[in-house]
N, C-alpha and C positions, 0 to 999 in steps of 0.2 A: 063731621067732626073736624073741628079747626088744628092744625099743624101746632103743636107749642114749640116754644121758642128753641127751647134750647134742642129739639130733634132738630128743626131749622137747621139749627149753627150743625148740628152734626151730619145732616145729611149735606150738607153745600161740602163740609169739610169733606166728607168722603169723596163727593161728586170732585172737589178740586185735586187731591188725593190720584183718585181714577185720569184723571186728566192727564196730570203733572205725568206721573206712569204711563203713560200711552207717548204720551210727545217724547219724554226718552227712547222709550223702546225703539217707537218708530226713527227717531232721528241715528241711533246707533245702525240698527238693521240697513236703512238705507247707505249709513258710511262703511259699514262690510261688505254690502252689494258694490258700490260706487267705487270706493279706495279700499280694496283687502287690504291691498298690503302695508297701506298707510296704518289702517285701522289695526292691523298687527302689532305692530311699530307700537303705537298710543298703548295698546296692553302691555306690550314689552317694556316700555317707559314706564307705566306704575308699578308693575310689580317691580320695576328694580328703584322706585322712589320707594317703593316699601323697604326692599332690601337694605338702601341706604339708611333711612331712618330707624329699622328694626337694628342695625349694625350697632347705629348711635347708641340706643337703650340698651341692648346688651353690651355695651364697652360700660357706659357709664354705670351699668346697674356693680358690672366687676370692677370696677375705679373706686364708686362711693359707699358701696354696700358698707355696711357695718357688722352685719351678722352672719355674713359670707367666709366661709374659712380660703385657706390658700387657693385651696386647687379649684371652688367653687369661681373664687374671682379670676383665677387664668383663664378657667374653661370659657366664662360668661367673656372675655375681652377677647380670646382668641374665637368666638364667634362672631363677637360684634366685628371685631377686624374682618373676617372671613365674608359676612353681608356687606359689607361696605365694602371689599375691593371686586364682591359680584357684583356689585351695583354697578358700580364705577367702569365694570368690563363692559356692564350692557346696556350701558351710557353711551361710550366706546362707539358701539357697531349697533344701533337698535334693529337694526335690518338681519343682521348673523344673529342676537341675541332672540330675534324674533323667528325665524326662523329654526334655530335652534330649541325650544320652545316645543316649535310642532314638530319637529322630529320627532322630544322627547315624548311628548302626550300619544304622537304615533304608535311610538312602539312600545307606552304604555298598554293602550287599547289595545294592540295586537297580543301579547304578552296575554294579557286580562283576557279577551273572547278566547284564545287556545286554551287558557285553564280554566274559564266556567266551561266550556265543553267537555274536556276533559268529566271535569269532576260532575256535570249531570251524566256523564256516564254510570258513574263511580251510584248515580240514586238510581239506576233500574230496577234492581229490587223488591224498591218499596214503589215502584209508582203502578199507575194503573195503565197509562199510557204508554206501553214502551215505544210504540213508533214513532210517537211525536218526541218524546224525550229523544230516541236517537236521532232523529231527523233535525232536532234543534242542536244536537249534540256537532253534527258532521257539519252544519251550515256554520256555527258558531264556530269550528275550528277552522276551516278553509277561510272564514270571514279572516280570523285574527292572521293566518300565516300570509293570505293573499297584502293585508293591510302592510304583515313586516316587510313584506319588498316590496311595499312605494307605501311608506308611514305620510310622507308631505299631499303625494295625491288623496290621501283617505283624510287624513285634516282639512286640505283645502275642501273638499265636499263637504264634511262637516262645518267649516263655517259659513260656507253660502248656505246649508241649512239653519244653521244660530240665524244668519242674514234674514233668510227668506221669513223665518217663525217670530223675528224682533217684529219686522216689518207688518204682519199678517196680525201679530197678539197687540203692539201697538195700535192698531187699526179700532181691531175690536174695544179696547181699553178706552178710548177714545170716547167711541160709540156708544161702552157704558157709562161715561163720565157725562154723556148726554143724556141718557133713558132713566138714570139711577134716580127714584122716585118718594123710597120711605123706607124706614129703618125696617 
């Protein structure tokens, strides 16, 4: 049975697709392994390109808006100013703003694993497992408080894992952007 045309075009498209996806992944993964802290930095720089830009839209949406009442258009400028002068701070220092950053995610996580443990306490009741539910309970807590004093060391592990997994899913992505055969 002959290939018709237009699966053709759709399977090259996917295969190019796959491809394209694999050479990012892989190219990012390696510059987390290679330069963290540069590759920090690069995040730290768009989310505050985001910042600045999102600042813009919120100033201008409380500047032009027409249908915005008073306090609608202060609140909307007094945000947009507020992203714009974070931007501009972590423009500043991308290194502190980048760092900063994994602090905060640290001791998000940490925070986050001591209350899912907490609260699969909170389901023994209803489970059938209580040992594993405690035993996930006590790991998940000692995980989150061990994380809040050293947040930076438990980030940095987690992105030489982002690293190692870009590098590894890349790989594969690649491999299937070679092998992918028919819809």
């Amino acid at each position: 049975m002959a290939t018709s045309s237009p699966e053709k075009v759709a399977v090259n498209g996917i295969r190019t697709a796959l491809g394209i996806g694999g050479v990012v992944a892989l190219i990012v993964g390696i510059l987390i392994l290679v330069w963290p802290g540069k590759t920090a930095m690069v995040v730290a720089a768009m989310i505050a390109v985001y910042a600045v830009v999102g600042g813009l839209v919120y100033a201008g949406l409380g500047i032009f808006s027409k249908s915005m009442g008073g306090w609608g258009r202060v609140g909307h400028i007094a945000l947009g100013v507020i992203f714009v002068v974070a931007g501009v701070i972590a423009f500043s220092n991308l290194g502190m703003a980048a760092a900063s950053m994994a602090l905060f995610i640290g001791y998000l996580v940490a925070i986050l694993w001591i209350i899912e443990g907490v609260v699969s306490l909170t389901t023994l009741s209803g489970t059938s497992s209580k040992g594993l539910t405690i035993f996930f309970a006590i790991v998940s807590i000692i995980a989150g408080i061990l994380l809040f004093f050293s947040p930076l060391l438990g980030v940095a592990v987690l992105w030489w894992i982002i690293g190692i997994s870009l590098v590894v899913l890349g790989i594969l992505q690649i491999v299937r952007a070679f092998t992918f055969k028919s819809l």
